[in-house]
N, C-alpha and C positions, 0 to 999 in steps of 0.2 A: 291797108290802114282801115281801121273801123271808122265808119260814118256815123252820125245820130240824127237822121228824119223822124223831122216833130210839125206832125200837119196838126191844124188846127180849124176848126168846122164852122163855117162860116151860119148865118141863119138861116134855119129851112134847106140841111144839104143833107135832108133824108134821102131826097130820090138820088140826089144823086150820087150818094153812099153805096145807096146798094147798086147803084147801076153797074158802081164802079167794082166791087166787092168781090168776084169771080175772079175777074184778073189780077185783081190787087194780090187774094190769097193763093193764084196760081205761081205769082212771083215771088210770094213770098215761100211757099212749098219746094220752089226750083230753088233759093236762097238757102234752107235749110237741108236739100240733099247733096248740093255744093261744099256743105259746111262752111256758107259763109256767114249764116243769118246767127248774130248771137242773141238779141230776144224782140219780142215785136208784142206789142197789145195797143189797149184803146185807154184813155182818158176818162174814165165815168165820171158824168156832170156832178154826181155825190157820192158821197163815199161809203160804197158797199156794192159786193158783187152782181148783182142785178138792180143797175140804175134806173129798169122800168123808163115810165115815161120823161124822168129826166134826159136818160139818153148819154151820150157822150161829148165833150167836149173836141176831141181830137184822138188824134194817137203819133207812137213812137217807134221805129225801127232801129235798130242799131243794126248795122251789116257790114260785114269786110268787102269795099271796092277796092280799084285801082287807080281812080282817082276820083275828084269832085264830077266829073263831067258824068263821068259812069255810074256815081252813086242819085 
């Protein structure tokens, strides 16, 4: 079943963005050679491709698990 993870960034969660951001896109690269990932990006705080110092809001995963606990 596809899942839909929609994180959303709380204030000041640069550092921890990128802290995170290695393993995030590790899992998310292991996701897509599984072919389970069907799309993944980020939220920009405005709307157009490089939101600069606006930044992002959040982002969204869509992925085939096998259940809630696993996704």
């Amino acid at each position: 079943m596809y899942y839909a993870i929609i994180s959303e960034d709380v204030e000041n969660s640069l550092p921890m963005r990128q802290s995170a951001r290695p393993a995030h896109l590790e899992r998310l690269h292991a996701l897509k050679a599984e072919g389970r990932l069907l799309v993944a990006g980020p939220h920009p705080a405005i709307d157009t491709p490089d939101p600069g110092g606006a930044g992002f809001t959040g982002r969204l995963v869509v992925a085939e698990f096998y259940s809630l606990k696993a996704a």
